[in-house]
N, CA, C and O atoms as a MOPAC input file, in Angstrom:
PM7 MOZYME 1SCF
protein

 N     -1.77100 1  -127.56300 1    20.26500 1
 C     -1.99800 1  -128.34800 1    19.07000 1
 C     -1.26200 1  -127.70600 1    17.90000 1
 O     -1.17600 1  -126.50400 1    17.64600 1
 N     -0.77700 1  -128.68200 1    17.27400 1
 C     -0.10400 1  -127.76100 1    16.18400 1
 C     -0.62900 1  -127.33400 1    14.87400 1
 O      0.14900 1  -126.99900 1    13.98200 1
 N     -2.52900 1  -127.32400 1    14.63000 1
 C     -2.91200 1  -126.87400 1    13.45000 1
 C     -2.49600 1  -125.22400 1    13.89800 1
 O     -2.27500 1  -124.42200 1    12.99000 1
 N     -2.38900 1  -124.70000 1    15.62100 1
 C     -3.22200 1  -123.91100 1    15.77400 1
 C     -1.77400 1  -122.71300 1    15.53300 1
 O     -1.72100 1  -121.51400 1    15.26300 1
 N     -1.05300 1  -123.45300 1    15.71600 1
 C      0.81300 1  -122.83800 1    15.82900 1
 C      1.28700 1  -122.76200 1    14.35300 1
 O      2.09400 1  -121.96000 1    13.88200 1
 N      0.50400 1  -123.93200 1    13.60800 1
 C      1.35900 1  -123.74000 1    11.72500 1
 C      1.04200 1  -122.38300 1    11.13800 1
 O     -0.02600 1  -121.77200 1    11.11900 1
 N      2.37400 1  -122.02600 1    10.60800 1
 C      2.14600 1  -120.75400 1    10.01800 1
 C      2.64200 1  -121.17300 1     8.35800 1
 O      3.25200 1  -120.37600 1     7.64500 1
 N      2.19300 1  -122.77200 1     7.85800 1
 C      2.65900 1  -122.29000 1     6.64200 1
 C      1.96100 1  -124.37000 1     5.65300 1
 O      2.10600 1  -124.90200 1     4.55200 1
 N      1.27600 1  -124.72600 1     6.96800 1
 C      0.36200 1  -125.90000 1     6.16000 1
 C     -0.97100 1  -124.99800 1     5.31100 1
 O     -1.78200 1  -124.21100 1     5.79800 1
 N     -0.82800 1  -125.43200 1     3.98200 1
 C     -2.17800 1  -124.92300 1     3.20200 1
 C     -3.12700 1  -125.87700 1     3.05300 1
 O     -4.24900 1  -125.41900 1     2.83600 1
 N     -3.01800 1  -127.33600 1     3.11000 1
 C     -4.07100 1  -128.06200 1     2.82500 1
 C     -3.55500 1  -129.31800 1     3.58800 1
 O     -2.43200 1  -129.81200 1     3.69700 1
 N     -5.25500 1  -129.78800 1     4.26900 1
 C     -5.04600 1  -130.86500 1     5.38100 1
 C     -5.76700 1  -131.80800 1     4.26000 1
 O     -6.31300 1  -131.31100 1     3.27500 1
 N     -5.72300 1  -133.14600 1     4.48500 1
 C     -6.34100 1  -134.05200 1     3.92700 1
 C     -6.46500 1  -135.07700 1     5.01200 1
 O     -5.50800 1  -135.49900 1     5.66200 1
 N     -7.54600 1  -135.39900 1     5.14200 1
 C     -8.08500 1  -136.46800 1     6.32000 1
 C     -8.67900 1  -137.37900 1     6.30500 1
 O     -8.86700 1  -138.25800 1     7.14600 1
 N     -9.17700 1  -137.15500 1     4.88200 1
 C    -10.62700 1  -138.49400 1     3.82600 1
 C    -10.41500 1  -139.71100 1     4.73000 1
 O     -9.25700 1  -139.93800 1     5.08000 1
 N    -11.51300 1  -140.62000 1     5.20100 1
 C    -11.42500 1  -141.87400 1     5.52800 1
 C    -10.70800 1  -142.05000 1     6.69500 1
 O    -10.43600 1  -143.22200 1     6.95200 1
 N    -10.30600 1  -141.15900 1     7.51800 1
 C     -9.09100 1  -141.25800 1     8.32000 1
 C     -9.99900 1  -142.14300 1     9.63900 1
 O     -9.33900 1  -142.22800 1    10.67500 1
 N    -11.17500 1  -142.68200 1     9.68700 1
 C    -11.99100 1  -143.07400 1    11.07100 1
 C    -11.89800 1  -142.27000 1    12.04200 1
 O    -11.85100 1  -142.82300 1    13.14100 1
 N    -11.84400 1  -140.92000 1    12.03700 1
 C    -11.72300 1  -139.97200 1    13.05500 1
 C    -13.13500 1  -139.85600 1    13.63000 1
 O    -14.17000 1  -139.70900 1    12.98000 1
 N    -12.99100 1  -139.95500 1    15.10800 1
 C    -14.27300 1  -139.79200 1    15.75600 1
 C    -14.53000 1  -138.43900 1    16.27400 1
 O    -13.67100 1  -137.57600 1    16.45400 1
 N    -15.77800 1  -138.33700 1    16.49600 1
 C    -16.27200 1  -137.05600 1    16.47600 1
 C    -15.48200 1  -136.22700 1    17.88500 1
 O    -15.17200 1  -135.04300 1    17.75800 1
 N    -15.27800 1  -136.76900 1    18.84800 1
 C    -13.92700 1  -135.69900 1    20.12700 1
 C    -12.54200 1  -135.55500 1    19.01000 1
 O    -12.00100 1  -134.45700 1    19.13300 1
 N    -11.97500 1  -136.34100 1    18.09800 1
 C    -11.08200 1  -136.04900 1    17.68000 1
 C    -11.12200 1  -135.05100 1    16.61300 1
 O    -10.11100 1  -134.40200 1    16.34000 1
 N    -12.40200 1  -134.86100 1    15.89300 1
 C    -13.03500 1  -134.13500 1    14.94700 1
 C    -12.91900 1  -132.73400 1    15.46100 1
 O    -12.50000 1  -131.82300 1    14.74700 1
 N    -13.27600 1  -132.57300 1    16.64600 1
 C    -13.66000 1  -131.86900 1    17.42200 1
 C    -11.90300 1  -131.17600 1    17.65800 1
 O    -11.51200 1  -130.02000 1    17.50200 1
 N    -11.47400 1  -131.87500 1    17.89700 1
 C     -9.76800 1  -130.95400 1    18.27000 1
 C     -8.95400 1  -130.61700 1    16.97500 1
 O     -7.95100 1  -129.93700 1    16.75700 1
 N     -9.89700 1  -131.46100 1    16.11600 1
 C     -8.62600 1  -130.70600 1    14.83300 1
 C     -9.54900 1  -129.45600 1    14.28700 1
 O     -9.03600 1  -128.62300 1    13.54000 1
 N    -11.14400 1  -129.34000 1    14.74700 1
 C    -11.62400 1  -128.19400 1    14.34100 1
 C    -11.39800 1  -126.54200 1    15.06100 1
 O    -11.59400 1  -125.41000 1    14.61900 1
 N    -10.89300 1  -127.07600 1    16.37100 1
 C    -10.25200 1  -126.06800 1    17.39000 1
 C     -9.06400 1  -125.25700 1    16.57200 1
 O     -8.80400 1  -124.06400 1    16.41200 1
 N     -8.36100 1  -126.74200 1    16.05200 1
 C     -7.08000 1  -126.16900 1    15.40700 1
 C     -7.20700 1  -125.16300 1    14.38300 1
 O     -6.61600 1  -124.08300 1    14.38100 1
 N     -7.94700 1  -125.54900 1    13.58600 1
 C     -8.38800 1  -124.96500 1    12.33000 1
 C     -8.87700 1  -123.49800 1    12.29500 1
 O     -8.52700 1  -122.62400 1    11.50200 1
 N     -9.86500 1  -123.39600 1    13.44200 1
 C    -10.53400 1  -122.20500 1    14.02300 1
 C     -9.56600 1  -121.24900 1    14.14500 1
 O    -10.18900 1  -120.19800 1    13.99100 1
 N     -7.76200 1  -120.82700 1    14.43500 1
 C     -7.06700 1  -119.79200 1    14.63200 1
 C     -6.16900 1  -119.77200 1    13.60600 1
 O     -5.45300 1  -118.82200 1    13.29000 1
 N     -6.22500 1  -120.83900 1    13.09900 1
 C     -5.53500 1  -121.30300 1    11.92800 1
 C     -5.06300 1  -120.01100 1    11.21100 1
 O     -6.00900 1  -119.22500 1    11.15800 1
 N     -3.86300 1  -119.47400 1    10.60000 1
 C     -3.87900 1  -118.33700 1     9.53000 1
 C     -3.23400 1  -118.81100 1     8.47300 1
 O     -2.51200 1  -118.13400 1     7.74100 1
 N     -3.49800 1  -120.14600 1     8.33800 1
 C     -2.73400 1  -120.10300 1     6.62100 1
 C     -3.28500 1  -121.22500 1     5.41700 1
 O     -3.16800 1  -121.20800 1     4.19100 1
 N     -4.11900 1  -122.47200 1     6.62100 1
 C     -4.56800 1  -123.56600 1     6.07000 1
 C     -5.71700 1  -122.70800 1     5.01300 1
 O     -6.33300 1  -121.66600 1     5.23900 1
 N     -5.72200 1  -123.60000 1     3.78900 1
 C     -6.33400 1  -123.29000 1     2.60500 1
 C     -7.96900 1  -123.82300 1     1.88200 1
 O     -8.82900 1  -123.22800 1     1.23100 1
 N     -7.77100 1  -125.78300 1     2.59700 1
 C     -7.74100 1  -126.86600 1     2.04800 1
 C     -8.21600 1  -127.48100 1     3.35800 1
 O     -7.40200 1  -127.62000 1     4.27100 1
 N     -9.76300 1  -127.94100 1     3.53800 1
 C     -9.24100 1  -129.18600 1     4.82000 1
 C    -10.57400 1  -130.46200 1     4.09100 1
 O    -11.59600 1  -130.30400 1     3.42400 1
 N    -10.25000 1  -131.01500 1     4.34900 1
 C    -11.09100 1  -132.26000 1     4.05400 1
 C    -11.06500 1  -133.64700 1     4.79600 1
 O    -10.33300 1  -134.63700 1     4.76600 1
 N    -12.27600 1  -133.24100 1     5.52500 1
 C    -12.98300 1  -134.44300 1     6.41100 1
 C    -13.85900 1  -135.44200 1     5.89000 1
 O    -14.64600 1  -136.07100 1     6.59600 1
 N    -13.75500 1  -135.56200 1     4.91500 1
 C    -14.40100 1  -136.68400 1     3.66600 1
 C    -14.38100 1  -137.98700 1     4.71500 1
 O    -13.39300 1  -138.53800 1     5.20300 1
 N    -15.94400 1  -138.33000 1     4.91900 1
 C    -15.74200 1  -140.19900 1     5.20800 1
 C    -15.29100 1  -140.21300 1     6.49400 1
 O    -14.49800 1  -141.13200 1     6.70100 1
 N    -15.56200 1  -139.39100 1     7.59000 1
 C    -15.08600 1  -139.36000 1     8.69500 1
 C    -16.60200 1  -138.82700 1     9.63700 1
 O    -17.20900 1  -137.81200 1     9.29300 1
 N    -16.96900 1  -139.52900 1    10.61400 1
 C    -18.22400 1  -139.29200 1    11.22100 1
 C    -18.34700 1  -138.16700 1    11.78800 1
 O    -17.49200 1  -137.96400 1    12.65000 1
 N    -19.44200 1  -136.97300 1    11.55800 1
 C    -19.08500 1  -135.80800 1    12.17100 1
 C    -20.61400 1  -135.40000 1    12.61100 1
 O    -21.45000 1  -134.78700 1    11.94700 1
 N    -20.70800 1  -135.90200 1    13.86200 1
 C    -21.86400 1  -135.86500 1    14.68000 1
 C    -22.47200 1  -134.46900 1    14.64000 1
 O    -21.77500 1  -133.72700 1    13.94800 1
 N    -23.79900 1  -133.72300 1    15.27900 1
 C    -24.28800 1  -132.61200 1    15.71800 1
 C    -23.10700 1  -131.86700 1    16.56800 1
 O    -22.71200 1  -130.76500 1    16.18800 1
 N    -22.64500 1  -132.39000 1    17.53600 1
 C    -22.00600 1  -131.33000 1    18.31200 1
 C    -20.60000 1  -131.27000 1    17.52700 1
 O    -20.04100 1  -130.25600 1    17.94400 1
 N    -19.84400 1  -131.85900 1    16.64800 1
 C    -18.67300 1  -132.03800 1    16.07600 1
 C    -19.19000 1  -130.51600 1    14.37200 1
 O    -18.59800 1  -129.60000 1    13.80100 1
 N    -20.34700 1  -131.06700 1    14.31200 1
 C    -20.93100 1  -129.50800 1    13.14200 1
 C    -21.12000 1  -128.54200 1    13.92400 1
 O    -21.07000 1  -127.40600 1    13.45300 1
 N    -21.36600 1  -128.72100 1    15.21600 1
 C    -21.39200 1  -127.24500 1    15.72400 1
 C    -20.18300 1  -126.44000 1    15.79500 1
 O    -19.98200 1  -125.22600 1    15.82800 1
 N    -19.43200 1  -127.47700 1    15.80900 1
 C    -17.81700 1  -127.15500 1    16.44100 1
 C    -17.22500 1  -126.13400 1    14.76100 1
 O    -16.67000 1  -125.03800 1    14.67100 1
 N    -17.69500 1  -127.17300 1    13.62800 1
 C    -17.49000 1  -126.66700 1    12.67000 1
 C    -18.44400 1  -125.22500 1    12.48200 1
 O    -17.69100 1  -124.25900 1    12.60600 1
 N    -19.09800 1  -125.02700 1    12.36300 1
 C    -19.86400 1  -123.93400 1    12.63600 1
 C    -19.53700 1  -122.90800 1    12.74400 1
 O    -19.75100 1  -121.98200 1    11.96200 1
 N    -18.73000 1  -122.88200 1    14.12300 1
 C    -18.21500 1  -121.95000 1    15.05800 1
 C    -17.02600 1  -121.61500 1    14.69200 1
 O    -16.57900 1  -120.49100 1    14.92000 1
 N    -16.07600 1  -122.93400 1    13.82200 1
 C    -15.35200 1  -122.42800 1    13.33500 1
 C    -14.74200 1  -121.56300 1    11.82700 1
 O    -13.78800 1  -120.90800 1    11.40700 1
 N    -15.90100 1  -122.04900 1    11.48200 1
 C    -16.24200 1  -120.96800 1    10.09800 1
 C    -16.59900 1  -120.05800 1    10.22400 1
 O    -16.35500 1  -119.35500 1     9.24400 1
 N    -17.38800 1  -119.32300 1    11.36400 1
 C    -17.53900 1  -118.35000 1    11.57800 1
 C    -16.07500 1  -117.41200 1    11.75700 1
 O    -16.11000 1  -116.25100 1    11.34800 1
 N    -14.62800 1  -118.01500 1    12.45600 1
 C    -13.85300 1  -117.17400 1    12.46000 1
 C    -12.88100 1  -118.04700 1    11.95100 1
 O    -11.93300 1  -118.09700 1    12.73500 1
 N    -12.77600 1  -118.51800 1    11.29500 1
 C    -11.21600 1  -119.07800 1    10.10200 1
 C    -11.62700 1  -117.72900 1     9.31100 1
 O    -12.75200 1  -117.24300 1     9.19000 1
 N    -10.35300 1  -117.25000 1     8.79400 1
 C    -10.16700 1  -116.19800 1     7.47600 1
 C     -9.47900 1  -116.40000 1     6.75500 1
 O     -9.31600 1  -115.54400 1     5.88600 1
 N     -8.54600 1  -117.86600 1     6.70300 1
 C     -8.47200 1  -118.25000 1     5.48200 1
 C     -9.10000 1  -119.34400 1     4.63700 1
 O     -9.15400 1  -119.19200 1     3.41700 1
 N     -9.51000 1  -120.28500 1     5.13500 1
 C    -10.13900 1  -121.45900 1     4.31400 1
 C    -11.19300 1  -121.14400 1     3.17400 1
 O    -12.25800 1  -120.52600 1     3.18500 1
 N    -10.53200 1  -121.76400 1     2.25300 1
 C    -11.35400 1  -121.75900 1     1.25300 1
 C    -11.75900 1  -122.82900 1     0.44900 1
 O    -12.35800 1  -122.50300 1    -0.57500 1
 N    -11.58800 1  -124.01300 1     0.64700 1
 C    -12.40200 1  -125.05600 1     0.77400 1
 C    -12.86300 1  -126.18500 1     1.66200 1
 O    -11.98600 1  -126.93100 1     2.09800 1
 N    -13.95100 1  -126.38100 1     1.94600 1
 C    -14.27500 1  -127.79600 1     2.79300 1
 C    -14.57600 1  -128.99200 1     2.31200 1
 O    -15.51900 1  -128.99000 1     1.52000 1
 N    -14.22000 1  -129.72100 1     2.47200 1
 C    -15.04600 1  -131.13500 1     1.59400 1
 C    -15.24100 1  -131.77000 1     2.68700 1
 O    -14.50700 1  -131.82900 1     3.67300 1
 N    -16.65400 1  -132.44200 1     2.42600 1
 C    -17.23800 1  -133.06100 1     3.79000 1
 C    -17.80700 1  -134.24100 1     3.49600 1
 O    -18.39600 1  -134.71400 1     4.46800 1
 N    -17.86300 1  -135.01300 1     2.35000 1
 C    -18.51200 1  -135.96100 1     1.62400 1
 C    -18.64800 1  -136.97400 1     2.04300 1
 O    -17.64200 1  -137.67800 1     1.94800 1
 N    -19.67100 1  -137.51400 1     2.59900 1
 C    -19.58400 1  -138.80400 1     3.07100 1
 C    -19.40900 1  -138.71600 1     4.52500 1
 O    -18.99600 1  -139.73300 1     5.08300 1
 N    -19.67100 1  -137.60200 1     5.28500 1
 C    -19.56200 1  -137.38200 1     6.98300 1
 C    -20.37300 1  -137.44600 1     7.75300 1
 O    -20.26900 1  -136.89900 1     8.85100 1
 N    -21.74100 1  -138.36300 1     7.26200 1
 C    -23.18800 1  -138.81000 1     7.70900 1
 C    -23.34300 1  -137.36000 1     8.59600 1
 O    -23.54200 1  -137.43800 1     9.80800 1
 N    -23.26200 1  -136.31100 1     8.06400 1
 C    -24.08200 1  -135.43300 1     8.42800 1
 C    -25.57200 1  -135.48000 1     8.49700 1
 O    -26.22600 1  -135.90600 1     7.54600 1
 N    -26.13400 1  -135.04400 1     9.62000 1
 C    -27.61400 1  -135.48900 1     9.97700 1
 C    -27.99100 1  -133.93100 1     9.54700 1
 O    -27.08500 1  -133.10100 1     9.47900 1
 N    -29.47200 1  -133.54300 1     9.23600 1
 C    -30.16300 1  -132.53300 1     9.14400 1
 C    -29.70600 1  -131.34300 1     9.90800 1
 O    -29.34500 1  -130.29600 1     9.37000 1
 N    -29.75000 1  -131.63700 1    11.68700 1
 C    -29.55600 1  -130.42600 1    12.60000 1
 C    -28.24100 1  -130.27600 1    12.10000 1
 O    -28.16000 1  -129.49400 1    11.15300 1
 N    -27.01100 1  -130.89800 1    12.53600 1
 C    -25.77500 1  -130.57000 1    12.38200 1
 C    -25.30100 1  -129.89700 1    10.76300 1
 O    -24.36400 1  -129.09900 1    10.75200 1
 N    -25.82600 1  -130.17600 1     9.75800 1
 C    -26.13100 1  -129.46600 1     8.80700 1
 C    -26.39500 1  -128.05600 1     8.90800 1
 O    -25.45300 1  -127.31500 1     8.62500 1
 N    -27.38000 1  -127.58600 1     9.22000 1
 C    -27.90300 1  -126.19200 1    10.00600 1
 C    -26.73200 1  -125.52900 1    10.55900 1
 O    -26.42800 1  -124.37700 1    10.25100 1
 N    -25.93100 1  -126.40500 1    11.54800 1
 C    -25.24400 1  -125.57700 1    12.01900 1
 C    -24.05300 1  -125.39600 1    11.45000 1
 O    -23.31800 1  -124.57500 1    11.99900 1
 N    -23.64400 1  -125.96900 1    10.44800 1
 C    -22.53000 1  -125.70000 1     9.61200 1
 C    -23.01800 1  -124.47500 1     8.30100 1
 O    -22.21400 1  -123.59000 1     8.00800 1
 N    -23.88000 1  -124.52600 1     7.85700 1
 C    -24.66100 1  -123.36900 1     7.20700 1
 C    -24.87900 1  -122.27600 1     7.64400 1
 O    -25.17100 1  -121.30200 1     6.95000 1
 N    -24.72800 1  -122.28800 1     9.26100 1
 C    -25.02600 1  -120.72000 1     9.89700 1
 C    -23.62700 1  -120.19500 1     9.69200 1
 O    -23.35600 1  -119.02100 1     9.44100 1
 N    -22.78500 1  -121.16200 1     9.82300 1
 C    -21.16300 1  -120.58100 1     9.59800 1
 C    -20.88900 1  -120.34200 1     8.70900 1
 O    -20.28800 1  -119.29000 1     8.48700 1
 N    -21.24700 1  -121.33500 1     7.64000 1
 C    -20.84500 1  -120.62600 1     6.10300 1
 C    -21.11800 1  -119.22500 1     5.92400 1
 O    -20.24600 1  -118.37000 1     5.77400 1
 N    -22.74000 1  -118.95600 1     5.95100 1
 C    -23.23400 1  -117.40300 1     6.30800 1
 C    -22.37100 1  -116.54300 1     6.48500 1
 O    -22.20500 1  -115.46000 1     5.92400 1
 N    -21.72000 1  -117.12600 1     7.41700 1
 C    -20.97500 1  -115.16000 1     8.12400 1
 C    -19.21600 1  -115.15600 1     7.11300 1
 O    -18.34300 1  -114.29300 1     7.02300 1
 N    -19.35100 1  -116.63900 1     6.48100 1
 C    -17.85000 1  -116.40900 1     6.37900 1
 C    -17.42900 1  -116.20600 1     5.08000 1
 O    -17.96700 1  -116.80100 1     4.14600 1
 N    -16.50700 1  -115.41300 1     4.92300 1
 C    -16.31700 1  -114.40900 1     3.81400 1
 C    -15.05800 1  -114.68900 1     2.84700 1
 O    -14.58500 1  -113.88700 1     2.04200 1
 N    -14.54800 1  -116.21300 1     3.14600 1
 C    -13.76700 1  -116.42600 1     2.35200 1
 C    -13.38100 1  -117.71100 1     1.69000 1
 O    -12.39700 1  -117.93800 1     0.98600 1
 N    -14.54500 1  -118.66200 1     2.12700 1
 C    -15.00700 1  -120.11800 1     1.89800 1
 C    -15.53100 1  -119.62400 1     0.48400 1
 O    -16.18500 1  -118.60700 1     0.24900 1
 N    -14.85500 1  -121.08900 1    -0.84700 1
 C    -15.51300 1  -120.56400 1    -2.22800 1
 C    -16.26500 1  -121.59700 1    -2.56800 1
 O    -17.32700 1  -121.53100 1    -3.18700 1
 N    -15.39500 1  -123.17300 1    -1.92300 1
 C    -15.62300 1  -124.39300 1    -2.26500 1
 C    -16.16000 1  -125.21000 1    -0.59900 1
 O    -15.75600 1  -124.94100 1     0.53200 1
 N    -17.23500 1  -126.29600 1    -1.05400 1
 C    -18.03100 1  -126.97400 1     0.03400 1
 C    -18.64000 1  -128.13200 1    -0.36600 1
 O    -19.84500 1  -128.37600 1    -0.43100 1
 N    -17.81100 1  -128.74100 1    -0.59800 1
 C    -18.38400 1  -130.49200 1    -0.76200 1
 C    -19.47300 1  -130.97000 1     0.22100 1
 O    -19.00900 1  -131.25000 1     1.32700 1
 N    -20.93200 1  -131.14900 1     0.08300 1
 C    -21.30500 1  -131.72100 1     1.16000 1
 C    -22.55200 1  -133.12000 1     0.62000 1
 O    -23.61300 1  -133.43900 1     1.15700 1
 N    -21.74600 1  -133.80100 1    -0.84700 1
 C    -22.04500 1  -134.78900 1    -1.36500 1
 C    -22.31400 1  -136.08700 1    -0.41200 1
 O    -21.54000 1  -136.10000 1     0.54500 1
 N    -23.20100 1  -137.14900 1    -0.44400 1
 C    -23.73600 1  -138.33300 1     0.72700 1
 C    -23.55400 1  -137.62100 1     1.67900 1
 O    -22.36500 1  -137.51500 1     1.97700 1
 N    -24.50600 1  -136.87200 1     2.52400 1
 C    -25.16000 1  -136.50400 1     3.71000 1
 C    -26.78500 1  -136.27100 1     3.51500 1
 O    -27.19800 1  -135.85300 1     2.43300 1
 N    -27.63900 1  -136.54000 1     4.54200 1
 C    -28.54000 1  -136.00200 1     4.61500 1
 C    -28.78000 1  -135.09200 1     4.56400 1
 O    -28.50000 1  -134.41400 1     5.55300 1
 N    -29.61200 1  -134.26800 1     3.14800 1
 C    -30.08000 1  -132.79900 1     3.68800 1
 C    -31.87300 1  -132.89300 1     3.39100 1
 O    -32.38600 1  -133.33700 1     2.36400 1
 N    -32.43700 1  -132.47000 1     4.31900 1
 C    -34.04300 1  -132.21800 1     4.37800 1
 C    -34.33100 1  -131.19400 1     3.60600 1
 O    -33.56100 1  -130.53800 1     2.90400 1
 N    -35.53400 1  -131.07200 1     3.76800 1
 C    -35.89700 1  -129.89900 1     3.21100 1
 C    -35.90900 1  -128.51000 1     3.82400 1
 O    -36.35900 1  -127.51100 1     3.26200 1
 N    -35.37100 1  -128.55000 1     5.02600 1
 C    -35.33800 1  -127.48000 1     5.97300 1
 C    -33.55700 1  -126.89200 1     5.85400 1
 O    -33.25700 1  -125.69800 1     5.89300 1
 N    -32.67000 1  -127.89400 1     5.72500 1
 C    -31.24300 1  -127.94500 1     5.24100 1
 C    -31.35900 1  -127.54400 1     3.90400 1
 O    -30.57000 1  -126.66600 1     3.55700 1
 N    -32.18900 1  -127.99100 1     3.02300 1
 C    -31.57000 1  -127.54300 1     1.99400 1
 C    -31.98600 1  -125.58200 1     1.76500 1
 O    -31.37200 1  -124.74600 1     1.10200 1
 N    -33.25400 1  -125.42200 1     2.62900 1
 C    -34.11500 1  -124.10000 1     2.00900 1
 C    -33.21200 1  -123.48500 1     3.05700 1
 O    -33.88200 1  -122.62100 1     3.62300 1
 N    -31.84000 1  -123.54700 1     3.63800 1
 C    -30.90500 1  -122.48300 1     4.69600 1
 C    -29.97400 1  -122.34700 1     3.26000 1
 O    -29.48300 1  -121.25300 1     2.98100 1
 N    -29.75900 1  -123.58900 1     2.32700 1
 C    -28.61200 1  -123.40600 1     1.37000 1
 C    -28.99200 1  -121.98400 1     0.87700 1
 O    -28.29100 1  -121.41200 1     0.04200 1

């Protein structure tokens, strides 16, 4: 895949793109070894439980991203959670859009 080979894209933009959650899923692979992207934004694009896990996992080891925007990605409660455990560990995320999604009260008390 070629997010995973670019050594010099800083910002993806994807807003609205109808990307479904397996395709969600391969550009978050990309992203995950990524060393240069800056910028990604999945705005308005459906990003199921297992598609936040994916994200998750990959915030845990991206070391460069430093913003996400996720606005509008009918994030549900659990899959929430699991994008928050990633934020946690990661040490170089500044910015995180996560405007129209569901967050509970169990999502919001991990913020």
């Amino acid at each position: 895949m070629m997010l995973k080979e670019n050594k010099t894209l800083k910002e993806l933009h994807l807003r609205g793109c109808s990307l479904q959650p397996k395709g969600l899923e391969e550009v978050i692979k990309g992203v995950q070894v990524n060393t240069k992207l800056e910028t990604m934004d999945l705005s308005k694009n459906t990003i199921d439980n297992k598609s936040a896990s994916c994200l998750g996992m990959m915030l845990k080891e991206n070391k460069t991203l430093k913003e996400l925007h996720l606005w509008g990605c009918s994030l549900q409660p659990k899959g929430l959670e699991e994008v928050i455990k990633g934020v946690q560990v990661n040490t170089k995320l500044e910015t995180m859009d996560l405007s129209k999604n569901t967050i509970d009260n169990k999502s919001a008390s991990c913020l």
